[in-house]
N, C-alpha and C positions, 0 to 999 in steps of 0.2 A: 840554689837561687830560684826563687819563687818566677813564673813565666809573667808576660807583660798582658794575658789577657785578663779583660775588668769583669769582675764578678758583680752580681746584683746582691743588695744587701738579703738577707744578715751573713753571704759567705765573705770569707776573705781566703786569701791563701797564707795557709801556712808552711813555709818551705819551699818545697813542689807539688804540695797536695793542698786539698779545696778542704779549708775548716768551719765551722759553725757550731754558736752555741745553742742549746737548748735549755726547757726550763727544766733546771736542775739536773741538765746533762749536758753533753759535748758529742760532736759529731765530725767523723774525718772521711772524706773520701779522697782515696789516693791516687795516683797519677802513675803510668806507667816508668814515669822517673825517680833517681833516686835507690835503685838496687845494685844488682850484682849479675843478675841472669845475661846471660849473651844471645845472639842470632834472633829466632823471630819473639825472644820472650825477653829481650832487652829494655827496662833493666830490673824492674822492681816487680818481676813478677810472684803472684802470691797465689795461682791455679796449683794445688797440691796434684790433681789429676792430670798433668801436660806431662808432656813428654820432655820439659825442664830436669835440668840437675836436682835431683832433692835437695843436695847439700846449698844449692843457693838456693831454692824457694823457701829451707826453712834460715840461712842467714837474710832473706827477705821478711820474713815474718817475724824475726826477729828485731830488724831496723822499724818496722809498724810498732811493737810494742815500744819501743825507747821511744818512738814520737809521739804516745799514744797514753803512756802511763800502765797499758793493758799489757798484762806478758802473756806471750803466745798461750799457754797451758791455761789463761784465763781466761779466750775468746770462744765465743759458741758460735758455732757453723754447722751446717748439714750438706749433706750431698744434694746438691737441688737438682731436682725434675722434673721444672715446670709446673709444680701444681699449685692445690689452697693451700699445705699444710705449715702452721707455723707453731711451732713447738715451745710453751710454757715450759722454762727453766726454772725451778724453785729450789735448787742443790745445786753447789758447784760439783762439775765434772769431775767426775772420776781418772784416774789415769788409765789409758787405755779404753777407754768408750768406745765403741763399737761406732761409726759414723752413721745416723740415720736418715732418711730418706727425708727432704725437709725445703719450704723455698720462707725461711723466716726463722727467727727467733726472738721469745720475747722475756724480759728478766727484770726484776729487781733488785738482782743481788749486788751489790759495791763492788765495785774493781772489775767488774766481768762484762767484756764489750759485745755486745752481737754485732752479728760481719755476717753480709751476703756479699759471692763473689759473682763478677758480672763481666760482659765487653760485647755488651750491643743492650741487654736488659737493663733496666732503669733498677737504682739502688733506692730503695725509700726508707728512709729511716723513721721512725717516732718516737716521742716524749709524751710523756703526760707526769703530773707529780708523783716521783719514788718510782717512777718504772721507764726502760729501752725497749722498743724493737729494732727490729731489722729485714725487711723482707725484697725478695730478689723476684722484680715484677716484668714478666716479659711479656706478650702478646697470650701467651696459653696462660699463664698463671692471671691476667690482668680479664681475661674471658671468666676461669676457672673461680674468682673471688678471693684473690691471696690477699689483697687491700680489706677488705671488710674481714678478712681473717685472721691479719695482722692488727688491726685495731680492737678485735675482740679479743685477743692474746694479750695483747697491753692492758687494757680493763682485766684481765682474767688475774694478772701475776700481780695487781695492788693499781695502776696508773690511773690517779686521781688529776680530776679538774680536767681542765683543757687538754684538747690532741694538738701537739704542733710536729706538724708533718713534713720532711725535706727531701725533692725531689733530684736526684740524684746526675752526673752525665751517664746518659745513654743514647741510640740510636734515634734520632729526632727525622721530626716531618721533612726537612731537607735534604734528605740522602735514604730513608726510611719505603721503599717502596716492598709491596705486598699484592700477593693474589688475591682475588673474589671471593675465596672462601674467609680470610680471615677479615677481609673490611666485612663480610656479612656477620660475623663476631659481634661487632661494632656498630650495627647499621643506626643504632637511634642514639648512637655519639654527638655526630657531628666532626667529626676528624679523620673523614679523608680528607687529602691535599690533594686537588689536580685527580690524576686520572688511574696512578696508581699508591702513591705515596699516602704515610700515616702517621698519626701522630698522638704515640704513645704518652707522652709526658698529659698531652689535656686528657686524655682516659683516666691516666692515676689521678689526678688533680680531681675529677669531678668521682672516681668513687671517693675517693678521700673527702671529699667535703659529703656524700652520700654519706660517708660512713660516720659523721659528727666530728672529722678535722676541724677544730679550730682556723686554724691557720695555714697556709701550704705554700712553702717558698722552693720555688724553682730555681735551680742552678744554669740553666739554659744552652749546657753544652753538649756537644754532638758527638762520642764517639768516632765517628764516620770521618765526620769533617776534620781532625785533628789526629794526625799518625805520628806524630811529634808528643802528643801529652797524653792517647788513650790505647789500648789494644782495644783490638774491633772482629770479632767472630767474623762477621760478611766483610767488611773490607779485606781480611787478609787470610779468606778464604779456609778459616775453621784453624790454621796452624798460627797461635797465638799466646798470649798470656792472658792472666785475670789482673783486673785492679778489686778494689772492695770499698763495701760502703757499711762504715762503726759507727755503731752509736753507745756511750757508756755513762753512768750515774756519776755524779761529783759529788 
């Protein structure tokens, strides 16, 4: 049963997770509901790195591909580091691929969804004609250029015509507070709030439109604020799950 909060257009929900479409793709970001994991990673969680059941985070990842059309062995992921790097996919994976150091991916190929996993970082997804990304934008990666990185990996693997860009739930200006060093990151932003807080989502928004976005539709929800519908790294103190944010061809 899909939750009763009102999403701004073009998401709706679908099920218990936030859907939208792109042009000439589809995009799903998940909700910590809807799995099988129990205790702080209850239920749907899809962090392959937590200290979760394997056997339920991959019958998690399993239940994403049946909502998704993507079967797990078809999604492309990296271990993310916080950085620029987003990885041009132009071959489907091999079995057994070695996991490489990564905060994005980008692809052409049919059926093959990119997924960045997140729970305080903003999931950003993009389209442009015949190509996905995906990249996992948090304050060091959003400093470091993973947004102009991600858009250049989309141009790089085929993605024609317009960027339509979607900003993902992550930790918002209302719960989001931060040291001096990283609002100095930021300083010719414009987003700090108040005296310590920050707001990540207008960062990606304005590289993304820097970076030739078309379009950039924000989902407007807070991690932080909702322990009902997200895991949250800082709310729940690092012992958590992931949610992800897919983007894939149709």
């Amino acid at each position: 049963m899909a939750v009763a909060t009102t999403l701004p257009a073009p998401f709706r929900w679908q099920g218990e997770h936030v859907a939208a479409q792109l042009p000439g793709a589809r995009a799903l970001f998940t909700t910590r509901r809807g799995g099988v994991s129990s205790g702080p990673y209850a239920s749907l969680n899809l962090g392959r790195l937590t200290a979760d059941d394997p056997a339920a985070v991959a019958e998690n990842h399993a239940r994403l591909g049946a909502a998704t059309g993507c079967a797990p062995e078809r999604v492309l992921y990296g271990r993310q580091v916080h950085g620029p790097v987003v990885r041009r996919v132009t071959e489907a994976p091999a079995p057994g691929r070695p996991v490489s150091e990564e905060d994005g991916q980008a692809t052409a190929l049919a059926g093959h969804g990119a997924l960045v996993f997140v729970a305080d970082c903003l999931p950003v997804l993009l389209a442009a004609g015949g190509a996905v990304a995906a990249v996992h934008a948090g304050w060091r990666g959003l400093a470091g250029g993973v947004i102009a990185a991600g858009v250049a990996a989309l141009r790089d693997v085929g993605g024609r015509g317009a960027v339509t860009a979607l900003i993902g739930p992550g930790a918002r200006s209302c719960c989001y507070e931060t040291g001096e060093d990283v609002h100095a990151a930021f300083a010719g932003d414009g987003a700090r709030v108040g005296e310590r807080r920050l707001d990540l989502a207008l960062i990606a928004r304005r590289r993304l439109e820097a970076a030739g976005a078309a379009a950039v539709h924000d989902v407007g929800l807070c991690t932080i604020c909702h322990p009902q519908l997200f895991f949250s790294h800082r709310r729940d103190d690092g012992v958590t799950g992931r949610q992800a944010g897919l983007a894939w061809r149709i």
